[in-house]
C-alpha positions as CSV (number, residue, x, y, z in Angstrom):
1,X,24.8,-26.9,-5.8
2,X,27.7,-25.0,-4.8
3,X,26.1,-21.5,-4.2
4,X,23.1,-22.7,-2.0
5,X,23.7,-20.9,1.3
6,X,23.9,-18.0,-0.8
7,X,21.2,-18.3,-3.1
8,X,19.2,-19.6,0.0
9,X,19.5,-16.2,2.2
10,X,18.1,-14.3,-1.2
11,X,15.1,-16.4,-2.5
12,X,14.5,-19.1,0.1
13,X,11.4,-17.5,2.0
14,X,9.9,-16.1,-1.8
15,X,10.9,-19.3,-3.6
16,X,11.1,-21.6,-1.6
17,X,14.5,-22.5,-3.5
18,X,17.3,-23.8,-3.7
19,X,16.2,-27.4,-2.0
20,X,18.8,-28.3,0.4
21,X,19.1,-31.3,-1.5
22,X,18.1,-31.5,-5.1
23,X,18.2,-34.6,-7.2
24,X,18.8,-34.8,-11.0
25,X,14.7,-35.8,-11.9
26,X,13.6,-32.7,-9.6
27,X,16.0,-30.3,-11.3
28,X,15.2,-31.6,-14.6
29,X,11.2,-30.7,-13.5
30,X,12.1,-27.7,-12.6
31,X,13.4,-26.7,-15.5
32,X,10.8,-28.2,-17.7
33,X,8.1,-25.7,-16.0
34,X,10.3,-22.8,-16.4
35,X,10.3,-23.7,-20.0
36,X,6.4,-24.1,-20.0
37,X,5.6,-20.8,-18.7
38,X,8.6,-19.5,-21.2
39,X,6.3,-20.8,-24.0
40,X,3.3,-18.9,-22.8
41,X,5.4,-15.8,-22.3
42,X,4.7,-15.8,-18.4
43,X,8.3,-15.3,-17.6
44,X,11.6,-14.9,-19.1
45,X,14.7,-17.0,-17.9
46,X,18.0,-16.4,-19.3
47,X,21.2,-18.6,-18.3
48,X,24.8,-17.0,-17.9
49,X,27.1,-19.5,-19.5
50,X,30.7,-19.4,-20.2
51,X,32.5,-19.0,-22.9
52,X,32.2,-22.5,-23.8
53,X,28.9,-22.8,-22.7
54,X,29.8,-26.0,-20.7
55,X,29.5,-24.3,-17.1
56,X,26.6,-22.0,-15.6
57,X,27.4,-19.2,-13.7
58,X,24.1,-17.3,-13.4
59,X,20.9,-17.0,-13.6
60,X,18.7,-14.2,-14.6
61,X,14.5,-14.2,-14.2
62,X,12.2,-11.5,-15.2
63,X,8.4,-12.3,-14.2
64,X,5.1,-11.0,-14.2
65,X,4.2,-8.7,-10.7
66,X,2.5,-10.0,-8.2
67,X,0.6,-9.3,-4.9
68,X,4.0,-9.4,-2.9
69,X,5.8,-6.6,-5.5
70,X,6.2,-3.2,-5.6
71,X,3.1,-1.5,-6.1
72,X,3.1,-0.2,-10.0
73,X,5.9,-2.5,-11.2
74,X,5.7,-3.7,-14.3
75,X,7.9,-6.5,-14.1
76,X,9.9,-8.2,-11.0
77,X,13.7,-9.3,-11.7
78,X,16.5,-10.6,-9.9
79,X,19.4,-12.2,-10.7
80,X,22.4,-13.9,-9.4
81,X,26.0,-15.5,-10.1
82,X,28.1,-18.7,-8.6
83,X,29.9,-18.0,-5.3
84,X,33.0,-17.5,-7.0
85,X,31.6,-14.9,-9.2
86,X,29.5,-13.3,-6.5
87,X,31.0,-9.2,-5.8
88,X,33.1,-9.7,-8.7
89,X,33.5,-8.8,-12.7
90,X,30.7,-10.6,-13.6
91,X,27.9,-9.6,-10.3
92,X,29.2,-6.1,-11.0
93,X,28.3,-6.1,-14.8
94,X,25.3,-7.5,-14.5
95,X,24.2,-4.7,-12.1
96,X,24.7,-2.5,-14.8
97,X,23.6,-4.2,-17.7
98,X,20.2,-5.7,-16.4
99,X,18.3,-3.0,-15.6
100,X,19.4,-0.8,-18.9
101,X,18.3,-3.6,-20.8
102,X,14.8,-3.8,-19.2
103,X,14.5,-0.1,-19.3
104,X,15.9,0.4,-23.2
105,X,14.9,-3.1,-24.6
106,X,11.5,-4.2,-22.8
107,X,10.4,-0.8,-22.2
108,X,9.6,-1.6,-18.5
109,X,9.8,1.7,-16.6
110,X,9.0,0.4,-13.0
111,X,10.7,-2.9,-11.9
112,X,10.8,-4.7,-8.5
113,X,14.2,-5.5,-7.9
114,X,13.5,-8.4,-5.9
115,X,12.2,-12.2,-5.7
């Protein structure tokens, strides 16, 4: 994973992730329990693709509050991009976009901006 250090320093102590080393089987379980607690409508993951949809280059999450969120949130979301996206085009739109769309399409009013 070529964006660990980075993604590290924002959701290692919360998450726990990304593993300094990952392999294949433990990504692929990953993302099968992602897409359980998708199918009970626990949390919401959406991946940034390109154009092609052959590469990722982000990640957003949207997920229920919890004992370590702001108090009265409705909803806790963060997001991120690949290193060579990070403080560019596509960071700086999704700053814009992300917490319109939870505001004018979910209806949240009060979201934690953090993992």
């Amino acid at each position: 994973m070529g964006s660990r250090e980075r993604l590290w320093a924002k959701y290692g102590d919360a998450w726990g992730w990304p593993a300094e080393t990952m392999t294949f089987e433990a990504d692929r379980e990953d993302l099968e329990r992602h897409a359980e607690e998708i199918e009970r409508h626990e949390t919401f993951n959406y991946a940034l693709l390109d154009e092609g949809e052959t590469e990722l280059l982000g990640c957003v999450y949207i997920d229920p509050p919890d004992d370590r969120s702001a108090a009265e949130a409705d909803a806790v979301c963060s997001w991120w991009v690949i290193d060579r996206e990070a403080v560019g085009e596509l960071e700086r739109a999704l700053d814009g976009f992300v917490p319109r769309w939870l505001e004018q399409r979910w209806g949240f009013r009060s979201v934690d901006y953090s993992p």
